[in-house]
N, C-alpha and C positions, 0 to 999 in steps of 0.2 A: 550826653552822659547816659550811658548804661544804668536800667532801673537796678537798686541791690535790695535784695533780699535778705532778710537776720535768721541766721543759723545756728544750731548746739551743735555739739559732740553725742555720740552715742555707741552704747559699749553692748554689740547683737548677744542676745539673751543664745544659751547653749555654749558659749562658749567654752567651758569650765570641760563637760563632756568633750568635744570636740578638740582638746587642746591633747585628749591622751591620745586619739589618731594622728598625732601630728597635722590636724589639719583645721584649724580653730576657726573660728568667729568672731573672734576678738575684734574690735573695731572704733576708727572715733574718726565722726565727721573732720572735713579739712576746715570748713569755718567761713567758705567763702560765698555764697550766697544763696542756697535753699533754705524756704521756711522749713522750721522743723513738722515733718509727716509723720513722724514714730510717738509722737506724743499719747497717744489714748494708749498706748499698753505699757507706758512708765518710761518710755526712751529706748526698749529695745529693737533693732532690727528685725526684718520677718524670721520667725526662729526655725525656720523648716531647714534641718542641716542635709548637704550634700551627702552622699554615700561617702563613708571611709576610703577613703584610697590608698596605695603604699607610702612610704616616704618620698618624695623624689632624689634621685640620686644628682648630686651638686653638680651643673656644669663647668668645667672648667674655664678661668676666661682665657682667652687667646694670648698665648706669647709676645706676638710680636704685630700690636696694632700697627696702623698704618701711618707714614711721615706727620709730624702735626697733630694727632689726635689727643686729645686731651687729658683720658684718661691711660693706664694708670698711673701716667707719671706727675701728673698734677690731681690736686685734691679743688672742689669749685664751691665757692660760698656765694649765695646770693638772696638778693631782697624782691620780694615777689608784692606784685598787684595790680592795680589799675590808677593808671595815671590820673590824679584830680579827685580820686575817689576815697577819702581817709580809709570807710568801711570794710575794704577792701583785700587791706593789708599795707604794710611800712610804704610800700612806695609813692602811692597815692597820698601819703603825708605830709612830704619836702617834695621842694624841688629836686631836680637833678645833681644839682653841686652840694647842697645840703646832703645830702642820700649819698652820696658817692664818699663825703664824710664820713657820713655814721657807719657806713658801709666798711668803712677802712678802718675806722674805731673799733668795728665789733670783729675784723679782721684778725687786727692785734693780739686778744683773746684768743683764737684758737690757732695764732705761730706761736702762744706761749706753748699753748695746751699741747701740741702735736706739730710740732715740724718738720716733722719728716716726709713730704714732700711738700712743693712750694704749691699755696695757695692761688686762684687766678679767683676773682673775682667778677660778680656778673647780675644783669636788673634780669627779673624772666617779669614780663609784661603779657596781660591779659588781651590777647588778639580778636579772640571771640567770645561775649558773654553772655551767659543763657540768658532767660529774660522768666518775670511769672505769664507775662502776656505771649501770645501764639505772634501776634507781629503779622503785613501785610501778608508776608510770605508763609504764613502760617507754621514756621520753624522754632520759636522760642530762642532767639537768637538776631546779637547786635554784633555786626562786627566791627572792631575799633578803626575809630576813621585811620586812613594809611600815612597821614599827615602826621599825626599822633607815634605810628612806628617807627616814622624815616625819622623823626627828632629824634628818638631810642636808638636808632641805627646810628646816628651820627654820631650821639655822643659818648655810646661805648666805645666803637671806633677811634674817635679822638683820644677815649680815656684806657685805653688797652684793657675794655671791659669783653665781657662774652654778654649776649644777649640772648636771654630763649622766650618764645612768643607759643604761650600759650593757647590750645584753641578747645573751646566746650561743650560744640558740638551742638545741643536741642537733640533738633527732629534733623538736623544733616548730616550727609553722609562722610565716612572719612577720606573718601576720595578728595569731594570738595575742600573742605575743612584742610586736610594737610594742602590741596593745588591752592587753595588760601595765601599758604607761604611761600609757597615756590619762589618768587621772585625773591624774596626777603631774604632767603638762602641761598643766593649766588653770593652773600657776605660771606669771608671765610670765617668771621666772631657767632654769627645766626645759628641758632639751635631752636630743634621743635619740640617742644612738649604737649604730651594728650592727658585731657582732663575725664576720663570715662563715668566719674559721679553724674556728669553734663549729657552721656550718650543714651539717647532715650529711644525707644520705637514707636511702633503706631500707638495713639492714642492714651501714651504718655505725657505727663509734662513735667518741667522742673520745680520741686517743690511738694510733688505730689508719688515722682517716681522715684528712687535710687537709680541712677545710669548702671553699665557694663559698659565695656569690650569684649571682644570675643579674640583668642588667639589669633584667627587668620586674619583679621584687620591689624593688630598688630605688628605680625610678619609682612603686611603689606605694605606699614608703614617703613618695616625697618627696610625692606628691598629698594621701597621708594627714594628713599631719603640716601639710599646706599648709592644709588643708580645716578641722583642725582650731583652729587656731591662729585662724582666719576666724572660726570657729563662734564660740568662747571669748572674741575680741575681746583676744585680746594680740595683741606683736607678732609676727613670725615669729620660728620657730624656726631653729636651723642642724637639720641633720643630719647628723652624723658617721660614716667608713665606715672601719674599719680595713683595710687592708690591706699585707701584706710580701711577696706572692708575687703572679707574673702571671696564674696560674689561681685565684685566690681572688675578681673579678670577672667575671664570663661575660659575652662581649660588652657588655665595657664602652665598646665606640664607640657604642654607642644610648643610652646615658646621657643625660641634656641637663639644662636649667636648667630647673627647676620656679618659674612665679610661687607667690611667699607662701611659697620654705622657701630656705633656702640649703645647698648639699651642703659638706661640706668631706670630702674624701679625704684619709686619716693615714697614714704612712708607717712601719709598726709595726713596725721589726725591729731586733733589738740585734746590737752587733758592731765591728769596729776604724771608725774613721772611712773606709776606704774602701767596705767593705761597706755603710755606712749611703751614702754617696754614689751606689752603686750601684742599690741599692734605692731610693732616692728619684728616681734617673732612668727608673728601669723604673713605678713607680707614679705618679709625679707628671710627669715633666718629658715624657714623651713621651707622656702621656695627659693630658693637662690639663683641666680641665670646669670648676671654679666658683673654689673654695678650697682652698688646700691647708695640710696640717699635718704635722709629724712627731713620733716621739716617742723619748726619751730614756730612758738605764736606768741608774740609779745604782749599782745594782750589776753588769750587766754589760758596757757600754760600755767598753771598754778601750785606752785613754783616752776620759775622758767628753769628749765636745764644749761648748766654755765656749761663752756664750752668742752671742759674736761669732764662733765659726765654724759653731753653728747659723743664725744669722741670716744667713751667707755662700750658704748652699744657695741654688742658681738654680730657679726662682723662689722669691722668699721664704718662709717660712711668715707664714700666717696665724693657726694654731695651731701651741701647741710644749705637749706632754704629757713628763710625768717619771713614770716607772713606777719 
């Protein structure tokens, strides 16, 4: 069992300024397990703002994804965490058949709210978890035994679920970290998600640092995961980026749309519904690229957002996650 660590939300000091260059601050932890490190200056993040930059000009998504792809013709709702771990998020809760209930309970809710494409459902499972300890290998990082995935494979599988397996990186690289899953994506249901709060460099640690991504690891993933899905002969993959802060993507205006993968950027921060408003404007609304998602906390949301005023968020989600 993966050690968890207890984490806040926090909303980076500057924001207020930074929201009139279109380019904010705005920000609130996803909740999944660093101790809080912003505590001595009141919970805000380092306030040192980026240079202003222009607005980005919206990319278009592509017309005509590829046979089988998921988006945009279906919309994806799913229960995020770690298996056995309540801490975690919903799915470490229940079991599988229980989960796959409530799953389909809280489904219901948003074919009231928004019908207008059909919902597929899906667990995104915690593949690799940072750790406070460095570990043999000195990386801050456990990866979840494969015994643990292949059960998640199976029984999305059987349950015409999608599964996306998340990974958090520490001190390793995303080479590794995405060849992690490679097998696991010869599934045509497998999807990869990167957790960049988790990506740390030298002399970093989790708990202690805030992660990034930097764009060309990114693009690397997305080529990767394009190349592969070619290889293997299913259909494309998404690839899923969490993010709740504006320095947790490094020049993300070089981002672009990869043929053979679709990107979706999630909007990971829990908080009152303005904060989440907030946050989804700083990550999504004024950086826009492919697809977008947000995600939801059943335990800290305060008040939860019902499904019709998630579905209210400008631009839509395409993906809505429950932690």
């Amino acid at each position: 069992m993966p050690h968890y660590l207890s984490r806040r939300h926090a909303i980076a000091a500057g924001a207020a300024a930074l929201l009139s260059t279109k380019r904010a601050l705005a920000a609130q932890d996803d909740g999944t397990s660093v101790p809080d490190p912003y505590d001595v200056d009141g919970g805000s993040l380092p306030p040192s703002p980026p240079s202003p930059t222009p607005e980005p000009t919206p990319t278009p998504k592509p017309d005509k994804p590829g046979e089988g792809a998921i988006f945009p013709a279906n919309r994806v709702l799913s229960y995020y965490g770690f298996p056995g771990n309540p801490n975690m998020g919903i799915l470490g809760e229940y079991n599988k058949d229980e989960l796959l209930s409530r799953l389909q309970d809280q489904a219901a809710e948003y074919e009231a709210a928004d019908n207008s494409r059909p919902w597929k459902l899906a667990f995104e499972v915690i593949a690799s978890v940072a750790q406070a300890d460095p570990g043999a290998d000195g990386l801050y990082l456990m990866p979840t035994d494969p015994a643990i995935i292949q059960e998640y494979i199976d029984f999305t599988a059987a349950n015409d679920l999608l599964l996306i397996l998340d990974v958090q990186f520490g001190l390793d690289t995303i080479e590794n970290e995405l060849g992690r899953l490679r097998d696991y994506l010869r599934n045509p249901h497998v999807h990869p998600a990167l957790d960049p709060e988790f990506m740390l460099g030298p002399g970093q640690q989790p708990g202690v640092d805030l992660g990034s991504i930097t764009a060309d690891k990114v693009t690397y993933a997305q080529q990767t995961v394009a190349q592969w899905a070619a290889d293997d002969g299913v259909p494309e993959k998404f690839l899923l980026v969490h993010q709740f802060n504006y320095y947790m993507i490094e020049n993300k205006e070089d981002i672009g749309i990869v043929d053979g993968v679709q990107l979706v950027i999630n909007a990971d921060g829990w908080g009152p519904p303005s904060d989440k408003h907030a946050s989804y404007d700083v990550v999504i609304t004024q950086d826009p690229i492919q697809y977008n998602g947000i995600k939801n906390f059943y335990g800290q949301d305060d008040p939860l957002l019902s499904a019709a005023e998630t579905m209210a968020f400008d631009p839509q989600p395409d993906l809505v996650i429950y932690q």
